[in-house]
FITOR-634685 format. One record per residue (C-alpha): residue in one letter; x, y, z; chain. Coordinates in steps of 0.25 Angstrom, whole numbers, plus 2048, in hexadecimal, padded with zeros to 3 digits. Example, Ala and Ser with C-alpha at 12.3 -4.5 7.8 and 13.67 -1.06 7.14 Angstrom:
residu | px | py | pz | chaine
A | 831 | 7EE | 81F | A
S | 837 | 7FC | 81D | A
This chain:
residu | px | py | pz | chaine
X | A2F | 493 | C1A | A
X | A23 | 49B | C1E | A
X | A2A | 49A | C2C | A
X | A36 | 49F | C29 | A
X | A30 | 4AC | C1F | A
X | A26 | 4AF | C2B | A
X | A34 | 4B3 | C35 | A
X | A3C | 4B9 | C2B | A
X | A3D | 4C8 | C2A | A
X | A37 | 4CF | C1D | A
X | A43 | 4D0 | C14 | A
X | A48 | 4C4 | C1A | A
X | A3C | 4BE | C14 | A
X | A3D | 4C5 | C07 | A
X | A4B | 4C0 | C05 | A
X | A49 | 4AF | C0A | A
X | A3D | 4B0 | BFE | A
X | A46 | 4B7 | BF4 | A
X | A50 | 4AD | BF9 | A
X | A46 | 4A0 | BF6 | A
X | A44 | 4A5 | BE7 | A
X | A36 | 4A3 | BE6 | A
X | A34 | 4A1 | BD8 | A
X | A2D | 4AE | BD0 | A
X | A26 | 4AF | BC4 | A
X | A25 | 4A8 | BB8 | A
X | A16 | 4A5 | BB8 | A
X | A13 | 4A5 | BA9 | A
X | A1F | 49B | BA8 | A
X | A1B | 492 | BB2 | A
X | A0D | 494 | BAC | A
X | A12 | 491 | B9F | A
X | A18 | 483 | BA4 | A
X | A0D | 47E | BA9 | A
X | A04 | 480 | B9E | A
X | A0E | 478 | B95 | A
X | A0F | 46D | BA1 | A
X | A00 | 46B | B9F | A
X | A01 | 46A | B91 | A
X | A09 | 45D | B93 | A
X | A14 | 45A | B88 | A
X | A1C | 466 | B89 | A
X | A28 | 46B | B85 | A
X | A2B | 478 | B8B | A
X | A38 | 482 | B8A | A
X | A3E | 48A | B95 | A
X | A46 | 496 | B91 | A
X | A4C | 4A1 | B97 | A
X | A5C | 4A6 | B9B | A
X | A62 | 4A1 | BA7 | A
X | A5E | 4A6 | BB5 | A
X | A4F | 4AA | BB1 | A
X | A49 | 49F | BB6 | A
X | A43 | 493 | BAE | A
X | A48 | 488 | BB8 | A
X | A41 | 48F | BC3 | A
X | A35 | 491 | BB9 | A
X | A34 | 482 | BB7 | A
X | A35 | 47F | BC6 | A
X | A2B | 48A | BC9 | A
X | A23 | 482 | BBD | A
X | A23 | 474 | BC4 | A
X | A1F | 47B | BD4 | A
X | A14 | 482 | BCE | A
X | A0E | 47B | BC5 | A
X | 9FF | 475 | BC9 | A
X | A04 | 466 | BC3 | A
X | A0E | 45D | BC9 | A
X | A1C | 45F | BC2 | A
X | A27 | 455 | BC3 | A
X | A33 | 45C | BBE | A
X | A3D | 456 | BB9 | A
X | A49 | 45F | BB7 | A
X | A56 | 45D | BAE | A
X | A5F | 46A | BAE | A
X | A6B | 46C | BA4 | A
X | A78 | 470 | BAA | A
X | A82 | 478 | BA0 | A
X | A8C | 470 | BA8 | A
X | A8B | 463 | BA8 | A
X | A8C | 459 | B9B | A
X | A84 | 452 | B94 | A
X | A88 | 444 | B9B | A
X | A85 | 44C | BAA | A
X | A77 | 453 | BA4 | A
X | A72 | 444 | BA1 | A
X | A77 | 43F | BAD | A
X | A6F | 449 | BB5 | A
X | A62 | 44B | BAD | A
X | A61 | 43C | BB2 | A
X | A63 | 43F | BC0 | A
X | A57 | 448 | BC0 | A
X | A50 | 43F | BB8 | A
X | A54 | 434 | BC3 | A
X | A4F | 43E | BCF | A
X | A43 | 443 | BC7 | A
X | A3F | 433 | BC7 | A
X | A43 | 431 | BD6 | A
X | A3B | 43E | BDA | A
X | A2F | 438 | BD1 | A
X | A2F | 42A | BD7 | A
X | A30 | 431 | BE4 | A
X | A23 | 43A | BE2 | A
X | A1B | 430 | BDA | A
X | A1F | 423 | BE2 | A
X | A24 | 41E | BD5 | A
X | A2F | 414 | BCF | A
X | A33 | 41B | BC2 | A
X | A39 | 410 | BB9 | A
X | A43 | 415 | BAE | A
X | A50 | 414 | BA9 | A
X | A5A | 416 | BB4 | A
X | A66 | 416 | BAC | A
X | A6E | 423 | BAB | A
X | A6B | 427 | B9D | A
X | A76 | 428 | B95 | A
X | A73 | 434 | B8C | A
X | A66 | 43C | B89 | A
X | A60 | 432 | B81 | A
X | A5E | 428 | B8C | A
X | A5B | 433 | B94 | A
X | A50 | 438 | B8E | A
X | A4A | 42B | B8F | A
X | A4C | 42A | B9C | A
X | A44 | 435 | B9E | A
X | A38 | 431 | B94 | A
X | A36 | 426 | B9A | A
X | A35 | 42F | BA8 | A
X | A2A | 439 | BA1 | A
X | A22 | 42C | B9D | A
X | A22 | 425 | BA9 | A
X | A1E | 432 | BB1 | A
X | A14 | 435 | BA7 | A
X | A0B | 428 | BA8 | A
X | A0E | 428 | BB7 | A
X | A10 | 434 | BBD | A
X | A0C | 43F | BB4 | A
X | 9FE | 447 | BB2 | A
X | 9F7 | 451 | BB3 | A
X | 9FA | 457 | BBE | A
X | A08 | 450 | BBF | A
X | A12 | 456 | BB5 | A
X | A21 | 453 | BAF | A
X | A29 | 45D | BAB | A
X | A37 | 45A | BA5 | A
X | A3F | 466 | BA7 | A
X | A4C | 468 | B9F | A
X | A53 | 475 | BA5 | A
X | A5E | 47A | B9F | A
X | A5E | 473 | B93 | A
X | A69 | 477 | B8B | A
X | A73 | 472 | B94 | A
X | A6D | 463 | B91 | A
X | A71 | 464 | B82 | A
X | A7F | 462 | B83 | A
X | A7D | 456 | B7D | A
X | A74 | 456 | B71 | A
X | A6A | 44C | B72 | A
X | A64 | 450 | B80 | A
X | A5C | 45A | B78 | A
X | A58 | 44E | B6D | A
X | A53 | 445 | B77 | A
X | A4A | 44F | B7E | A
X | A45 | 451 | B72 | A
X | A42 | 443 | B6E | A
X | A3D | 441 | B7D | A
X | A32 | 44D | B7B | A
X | A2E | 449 | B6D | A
X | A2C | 438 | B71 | A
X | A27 | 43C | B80 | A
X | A26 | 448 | B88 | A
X | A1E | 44F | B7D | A
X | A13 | 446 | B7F | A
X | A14 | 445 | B8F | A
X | A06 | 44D | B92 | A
X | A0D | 44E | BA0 | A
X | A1B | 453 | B9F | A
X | A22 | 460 | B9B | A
X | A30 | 463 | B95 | A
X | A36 | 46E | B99 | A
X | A43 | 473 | B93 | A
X | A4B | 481 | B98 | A
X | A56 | 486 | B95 | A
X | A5F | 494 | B95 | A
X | A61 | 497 | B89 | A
X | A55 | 49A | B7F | A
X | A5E | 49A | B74 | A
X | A63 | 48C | B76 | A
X | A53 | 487 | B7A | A
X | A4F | 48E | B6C | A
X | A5B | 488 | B62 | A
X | A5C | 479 | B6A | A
X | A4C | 477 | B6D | A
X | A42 | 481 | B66 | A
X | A49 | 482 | B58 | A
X | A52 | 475 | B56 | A
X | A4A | 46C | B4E | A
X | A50 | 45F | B51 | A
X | A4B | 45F | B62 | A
X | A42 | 465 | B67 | A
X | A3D | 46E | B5C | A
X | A2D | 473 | B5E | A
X | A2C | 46A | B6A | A
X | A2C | 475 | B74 | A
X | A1D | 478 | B76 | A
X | A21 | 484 | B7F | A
X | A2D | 48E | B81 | A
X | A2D | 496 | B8E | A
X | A39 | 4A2 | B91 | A
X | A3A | 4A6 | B9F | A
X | A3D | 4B4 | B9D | A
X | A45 | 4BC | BA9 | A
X | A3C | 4C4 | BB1 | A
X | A36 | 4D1 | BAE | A
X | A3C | 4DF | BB7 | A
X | A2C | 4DC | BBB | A
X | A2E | 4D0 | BC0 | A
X | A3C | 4D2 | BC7 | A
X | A35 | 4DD | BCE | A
X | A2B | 4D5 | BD2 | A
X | A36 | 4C9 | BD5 | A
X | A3E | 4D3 | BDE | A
X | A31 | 4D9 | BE7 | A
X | A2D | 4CA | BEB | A
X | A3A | 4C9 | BEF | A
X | A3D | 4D9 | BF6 | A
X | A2E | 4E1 | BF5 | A
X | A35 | 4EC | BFA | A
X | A41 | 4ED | BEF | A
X | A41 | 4F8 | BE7 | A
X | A3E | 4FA | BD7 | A
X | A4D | 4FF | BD5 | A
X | A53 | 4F3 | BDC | A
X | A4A | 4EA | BD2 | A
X | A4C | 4F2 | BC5 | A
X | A5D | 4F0 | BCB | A
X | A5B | 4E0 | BCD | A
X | A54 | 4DF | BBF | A
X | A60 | 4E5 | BBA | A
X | A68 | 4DB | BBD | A
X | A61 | 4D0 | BBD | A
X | A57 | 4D3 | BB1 | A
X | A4A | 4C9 | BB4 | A
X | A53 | 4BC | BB9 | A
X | A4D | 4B9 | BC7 | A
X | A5A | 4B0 | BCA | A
X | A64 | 4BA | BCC | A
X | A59 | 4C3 | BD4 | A
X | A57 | 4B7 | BDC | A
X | A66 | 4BB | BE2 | A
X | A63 | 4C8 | BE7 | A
X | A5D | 4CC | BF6 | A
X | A54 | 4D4 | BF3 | A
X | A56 | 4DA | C01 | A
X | A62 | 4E1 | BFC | A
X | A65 | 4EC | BF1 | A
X | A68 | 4E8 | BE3 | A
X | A78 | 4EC | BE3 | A
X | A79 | 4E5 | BF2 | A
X | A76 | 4D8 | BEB | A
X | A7E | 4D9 | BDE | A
X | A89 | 4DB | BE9 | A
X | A86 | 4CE | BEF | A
X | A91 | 4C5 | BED | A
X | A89 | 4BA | BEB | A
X | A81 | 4C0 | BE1 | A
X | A8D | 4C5 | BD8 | A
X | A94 | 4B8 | BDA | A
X | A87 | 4B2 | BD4 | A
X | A85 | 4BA | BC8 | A
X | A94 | 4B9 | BC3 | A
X | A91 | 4A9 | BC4 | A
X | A84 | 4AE | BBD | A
X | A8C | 4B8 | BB2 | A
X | A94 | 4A9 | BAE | A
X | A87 | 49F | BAE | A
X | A7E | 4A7 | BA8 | A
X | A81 | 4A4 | B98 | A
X | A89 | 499 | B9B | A
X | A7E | 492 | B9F | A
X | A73 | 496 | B95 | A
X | A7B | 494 | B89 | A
X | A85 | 48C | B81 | A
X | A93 | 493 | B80 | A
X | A93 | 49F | B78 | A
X | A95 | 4B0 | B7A | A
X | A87 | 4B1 | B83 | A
X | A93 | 4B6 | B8E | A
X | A98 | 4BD | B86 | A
X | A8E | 4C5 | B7F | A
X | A85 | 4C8 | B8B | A
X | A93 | 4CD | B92 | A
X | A94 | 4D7 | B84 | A
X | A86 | 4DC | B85 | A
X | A87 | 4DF | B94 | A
X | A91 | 4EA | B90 | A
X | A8C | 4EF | B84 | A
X | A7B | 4EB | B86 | A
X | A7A | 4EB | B76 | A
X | A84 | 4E6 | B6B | A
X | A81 | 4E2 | B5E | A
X | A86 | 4D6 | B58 | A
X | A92 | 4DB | B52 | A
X | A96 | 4E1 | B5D | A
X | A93 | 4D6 | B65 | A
X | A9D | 4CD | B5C | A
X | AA7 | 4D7 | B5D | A
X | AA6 | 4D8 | B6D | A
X | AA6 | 4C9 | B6D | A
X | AB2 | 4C7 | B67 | A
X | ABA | 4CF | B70 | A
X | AB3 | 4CB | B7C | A
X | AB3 | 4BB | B7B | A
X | ABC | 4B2 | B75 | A
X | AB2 | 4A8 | B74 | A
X | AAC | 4B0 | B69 | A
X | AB2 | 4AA | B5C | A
X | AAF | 49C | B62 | A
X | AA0 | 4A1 | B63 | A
X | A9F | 4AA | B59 | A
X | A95 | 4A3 | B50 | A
X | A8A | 4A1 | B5D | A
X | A8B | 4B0 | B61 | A
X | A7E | 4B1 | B5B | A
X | A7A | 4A3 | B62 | A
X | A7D | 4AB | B6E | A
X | A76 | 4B7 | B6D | A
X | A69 | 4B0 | B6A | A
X | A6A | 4A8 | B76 | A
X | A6D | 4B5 | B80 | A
X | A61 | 4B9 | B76 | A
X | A57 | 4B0 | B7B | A
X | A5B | 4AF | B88 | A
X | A59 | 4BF | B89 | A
X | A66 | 4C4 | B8C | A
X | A67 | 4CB | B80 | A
X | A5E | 4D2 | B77 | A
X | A60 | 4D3 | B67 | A
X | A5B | 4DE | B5D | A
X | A5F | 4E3 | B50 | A
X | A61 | 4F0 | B4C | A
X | A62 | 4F3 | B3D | A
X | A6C | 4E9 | B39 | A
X | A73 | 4E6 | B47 | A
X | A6D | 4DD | B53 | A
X | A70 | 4E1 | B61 | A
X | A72 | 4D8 | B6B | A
X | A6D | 4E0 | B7A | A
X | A6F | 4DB | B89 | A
X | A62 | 4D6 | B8E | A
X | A64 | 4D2 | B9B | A
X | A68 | 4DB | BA8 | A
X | A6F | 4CE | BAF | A
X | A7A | 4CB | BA3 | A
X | A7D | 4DB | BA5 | A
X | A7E | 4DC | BB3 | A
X | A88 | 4D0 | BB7 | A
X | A8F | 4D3 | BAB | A
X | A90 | 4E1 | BAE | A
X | A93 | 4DF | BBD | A
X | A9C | 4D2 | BBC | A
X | AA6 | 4DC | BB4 | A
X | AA4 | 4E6 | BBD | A
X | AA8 | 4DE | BC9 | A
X | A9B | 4DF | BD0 | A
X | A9F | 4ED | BD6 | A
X | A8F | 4F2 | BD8 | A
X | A93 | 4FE | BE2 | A
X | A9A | 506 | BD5 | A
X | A90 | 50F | BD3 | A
X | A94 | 50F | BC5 | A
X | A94 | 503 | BC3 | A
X | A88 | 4FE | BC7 | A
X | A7F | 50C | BC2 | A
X | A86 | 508 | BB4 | A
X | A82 | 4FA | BB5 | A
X | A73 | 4FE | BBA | A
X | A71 | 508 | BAE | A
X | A75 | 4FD | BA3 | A
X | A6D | 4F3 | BAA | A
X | A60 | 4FD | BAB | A
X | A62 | 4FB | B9A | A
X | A64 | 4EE | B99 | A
X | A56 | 4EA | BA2 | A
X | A4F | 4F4 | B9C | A
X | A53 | 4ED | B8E | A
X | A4F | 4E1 | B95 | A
X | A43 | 4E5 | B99 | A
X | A3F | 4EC | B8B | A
X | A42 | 4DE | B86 | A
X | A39 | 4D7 | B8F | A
X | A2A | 4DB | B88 | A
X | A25 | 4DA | B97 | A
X | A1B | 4E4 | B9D | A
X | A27 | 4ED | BA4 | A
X | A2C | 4ED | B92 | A
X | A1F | 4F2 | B8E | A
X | A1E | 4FC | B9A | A
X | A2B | 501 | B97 | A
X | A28 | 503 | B88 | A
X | A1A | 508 | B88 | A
X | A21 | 514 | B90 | A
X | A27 | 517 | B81 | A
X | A1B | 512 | B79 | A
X | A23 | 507 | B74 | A
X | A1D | 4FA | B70 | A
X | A22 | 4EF | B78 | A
X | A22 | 4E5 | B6C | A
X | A29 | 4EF | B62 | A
X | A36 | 4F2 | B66 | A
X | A46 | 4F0 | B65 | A
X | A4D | 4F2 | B71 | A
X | A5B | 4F6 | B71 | A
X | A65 | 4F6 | B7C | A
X | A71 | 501 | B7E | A
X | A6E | 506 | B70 | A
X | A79 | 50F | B6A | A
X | A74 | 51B | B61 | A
X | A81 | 51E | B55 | A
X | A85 | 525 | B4E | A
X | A8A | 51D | B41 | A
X | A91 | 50F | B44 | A
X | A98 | 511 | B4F | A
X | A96 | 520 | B56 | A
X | A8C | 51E | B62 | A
X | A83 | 52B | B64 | A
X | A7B | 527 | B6F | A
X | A78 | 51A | B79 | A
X | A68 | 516 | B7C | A
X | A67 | 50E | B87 | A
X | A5B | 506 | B7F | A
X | A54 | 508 | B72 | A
X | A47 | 502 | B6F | A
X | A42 | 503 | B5F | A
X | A33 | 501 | B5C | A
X | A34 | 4F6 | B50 | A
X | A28 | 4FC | B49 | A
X | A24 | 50B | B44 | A
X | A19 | 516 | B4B | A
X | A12 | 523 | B47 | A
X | A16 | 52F | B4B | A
X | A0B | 539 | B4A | A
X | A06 | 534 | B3B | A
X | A14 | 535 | B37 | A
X | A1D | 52B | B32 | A
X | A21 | 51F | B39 | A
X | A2C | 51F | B43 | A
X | A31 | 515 | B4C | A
X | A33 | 517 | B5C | A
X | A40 | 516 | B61 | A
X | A42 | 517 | B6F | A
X | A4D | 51B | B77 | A
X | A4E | 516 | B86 | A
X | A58 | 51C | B90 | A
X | A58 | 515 | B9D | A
X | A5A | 51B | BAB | A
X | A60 | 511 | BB7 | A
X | A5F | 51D | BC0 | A
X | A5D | 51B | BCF | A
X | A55 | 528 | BD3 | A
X | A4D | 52F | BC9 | A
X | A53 | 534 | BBC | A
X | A50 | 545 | BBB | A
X | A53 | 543 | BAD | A
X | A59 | 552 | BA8 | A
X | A59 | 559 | B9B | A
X | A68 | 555 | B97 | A
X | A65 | 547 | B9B | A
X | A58 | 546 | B90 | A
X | A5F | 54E | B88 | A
X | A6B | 543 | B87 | A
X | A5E | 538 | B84 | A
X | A58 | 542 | B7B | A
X | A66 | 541 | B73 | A
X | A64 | 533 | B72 | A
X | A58 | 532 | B6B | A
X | A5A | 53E | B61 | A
X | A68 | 535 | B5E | A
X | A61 | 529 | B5C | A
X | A56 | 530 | B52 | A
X | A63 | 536 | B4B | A
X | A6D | 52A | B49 | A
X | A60 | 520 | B47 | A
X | A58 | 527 | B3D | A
X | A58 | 51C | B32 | A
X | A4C | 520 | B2A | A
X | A43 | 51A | B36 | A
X | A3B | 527 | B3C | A
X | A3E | 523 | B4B | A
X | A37 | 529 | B57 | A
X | A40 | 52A | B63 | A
X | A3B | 527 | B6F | A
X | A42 | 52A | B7D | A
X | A3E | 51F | B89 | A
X | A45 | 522 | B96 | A
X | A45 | 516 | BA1 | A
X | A4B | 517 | BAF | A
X | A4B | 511 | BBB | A
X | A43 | 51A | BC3 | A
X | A3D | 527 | BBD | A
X | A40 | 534 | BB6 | A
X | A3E | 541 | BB9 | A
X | A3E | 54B | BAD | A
X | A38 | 55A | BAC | A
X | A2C | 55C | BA2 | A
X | A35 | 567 | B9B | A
X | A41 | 55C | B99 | A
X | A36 | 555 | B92 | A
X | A2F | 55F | B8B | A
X | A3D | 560 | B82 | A
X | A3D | 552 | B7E | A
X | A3F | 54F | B6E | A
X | A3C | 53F | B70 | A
X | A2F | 538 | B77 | A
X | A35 | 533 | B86 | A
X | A2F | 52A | B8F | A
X | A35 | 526 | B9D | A
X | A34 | 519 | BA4 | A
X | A38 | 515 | BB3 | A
X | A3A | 505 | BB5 | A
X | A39 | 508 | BC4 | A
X | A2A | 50E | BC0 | A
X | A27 | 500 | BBA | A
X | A2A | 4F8 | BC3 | A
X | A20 | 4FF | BCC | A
């Protein structure tokens, strides 16, 4: 390899690494695994959605750790039946045994039999762990059963009641091994293993999420990978992509953003991607359905959302009663984020990749429309801002101390509509953030602080004019209007952009609201 990288040109260079991809972050996780590997005993949960990297974080896990790890890896597939998910657990079980003998010089004797349901598998693979344990195993040689995807193994009910029995009579006791269980959907992981009481229940000794990167961290991702790409570029990806490494690991960084989502490959993937995304996280339901709703509308509350349902999918009356199922699943796996407002919850789009193939499949990938492709930046700008806002990181708390606002006392809101009565809508915010707790104003009453944000994805510097704050201005003075519900409210106005803004000192000097300004490319610096 050195070879080869010594007569390559530079960005020929760049491109075979990025072509390798080299694993990248995820140094607390690993850190976290290892420590619970030590321990001995252990049952430990990864969550996270698809794409963000739990599989890879597990692999990562078994290279780098300083003890010896056999693996030994069973993966659900949603398409495959319960009679082929036995059948090939006990294949791998079978090489996993081959490989040992192999490594250890060893003649593993168990049952060879094919087992003929989880019961007999189970077995099969106690009496593995304990025949590893008082010959193999120590304490610098480790066993890590490793269940991935597990969801898809509990097609038939009992898979789930023999682990359980298998980890309460054995693995809980072996000082030497680890079970590791991931899986997709967080909601499913919470209702089947953290909270049903008849498995599993306050057995898991630790829970770990693998979150999607931070913008920080994307940045960082796509310098190793380009050091000479620019912020814009970056910020451009992370709108797209959001913090999911997977979809960035399709890109030549060599090349301009809108050059790559050209690429016929890359389009042909993500439409494959757009139909496999929820079909493979969750059960069947809306989760399609309502992501596709949100992608036009970013926030609906649940009324309309049932109303929009309805005419959208006919599946709707067959899954009605799991629509709330179904949000808490796109919930926990952060697609989506919930907040209520007086007495109605709103349901707002959280994650920048769910927005952009939704919005580009129906568009017909027609990135050199100039119109087209602005609109689709200036919603996406909202939607990872949001994002961002929601991921209490240190780029959140940068952002928000720019406003004074506490990072830890806030409701965020997403395309928020100012109106007038039920149904007359005065004004559109592209985010609102409402501190949960009063302040003081000059020894006076108390108040709460609202903020209004109005974001910029402008490619130059924005010379913002008198007419265009004036137009923000009214904003604020018809959100202190048509919400003046007995709360005294303080009305603040926080301008975010791309890049910078340029505005004269006599402009400023006739403001009626406190106004900050923020540039994401000045962050990222």
């Amino acid at each position: 390899m050195d070879y080869i990288l010594e007569n390559l040109k530079s960005d020929d260079k760049i491109f075979l690494l990025m072509s390798l991809n080299m694993f990248f972050g995820r140094k607390e996780e690993i850190k976290e695994l290892n420590k619970e590997l030590n321990i001995g005993g252990r049952l430990v949960v990864l969550t996270g959605r698809r794409r963000v990297g739990k599989t890879e974080t597990a692999n990562e896990f078994q290279k780098k750790s300083n003890k010896k790890i056999l693996m030994l890896k069973f993966t659900g597939n949603i398409n495959m039946n319960n009679k082929e998910s036995l059948r090939e657990c006990d294949y791998q079980l079978e090489q996993f045994i081959k490989n040992i003998n192999k490594d250890f010089h060893l003649d593993i004797s168990i049952d060879k039999n094919q087992p003929k349901n989880w019961n007999s598998f189970h077995h099969k693979l106690e009496q593995l762990v304990l025949f590893l344990e008082k010959h193999v195993l120590n304490k610098d040689v480790k066993l890590v059963l490793f269940f991935d995807e597990i969801n898809w193994f509990t097609k038939d009910r009992t898979f789930l009641t023999e682990l359980g029995q298998l980890y309460n009579q054995t693995l809980c006791n072996s000082k030497n091994t680890m079970t590791l269980l991931a899986g997709s959907s967080a909601g499913w992981i919470r209702k089947k293993i953290l909270e049903d009481k008849k498995v599993l229940y306050g057995r898991v000794n630790k829970v770990i999420e693998i979150k999607p990167f931070s913008l920080l961290e994307i940045k960082q991702y796509c310098q190793m990978n380009n050091p000479n790409i620019n912020m814009e570029d970056i910020i451009t990806y992370y709108l797209a992509f959001g913090g999911i490494l997977k979809y960035y690991e399709k890109i030549d960084f060599r090349r301009l953003p809108i050059e790559n989502f050209q690429n016929n490959f890359f389009q042909n993937y993500i439409t494959l991607e757009k139909e496999q995304i929820f079909d493979s996280m969750f059960e069947s339901g809306l989760h399609k359905e309502i992501m596709q709703l949100l992608s036009t509308s970013k926030n609906i509350n649940e009324n309309g959302l049932r109303t929009n349902l309805i005419k959208l999918s006919e599946k709707f009356g067959e899954h009605r009663t799991k629509l709330i199922d179904d949000l808490n699943d796109l919930e926990s796996c952060r697609f989506i984020v919930k907040q209520k407002n007086k007495n109605q919850i709103h349901f707002m789009l959280n994650d920048p990749f769910s927005y952009f193939i939704n919005y580009w499949v129906s568009n017909n990938y027609l990135f050199t429309n100039n119109n087209y492709y602005n609109t689709w930046k200036g919603n996406a700008f909202e939607i990872m801002l949001f994002n961002i806002l929601n991921n209490n990181d240190s780029l959140t708390k940068e952002i928000l101390d720019a406003a004074a606002i506490n990072v830890n006392d806030k409701q965020i809101f997403l395309n928020w509509f100012i109106r007038e009565g039920k149904n007359k809508i005065v004004s559109q915010l592209d985010l609102l953030i409402k501190s949960n707790s009063y302040g003081i104003k000059n020894n006076e009453a108390l108040y709460r602080k609202h903020t209004i944000l109005e974001l910029k994805n402008y490619d130059d510097t924005w010379n913002i004019t008198k007419k265009e704050l004036d137009e923000i201005i009214k904003k604020a003075t018809n959100y202190n209007f048509y919400n003046n519900t007995g709360d005294n409210i303080q009305t603040n106005i926080l301008i975010v952009t791309m890049k910078y803004v340029n505005i004269s000192d006599e402009v400023l000097k006739t403001l009626k609201f406190p106004i900050s300004f923020v540039s994401i490319n000045e962050f990222l610096k």
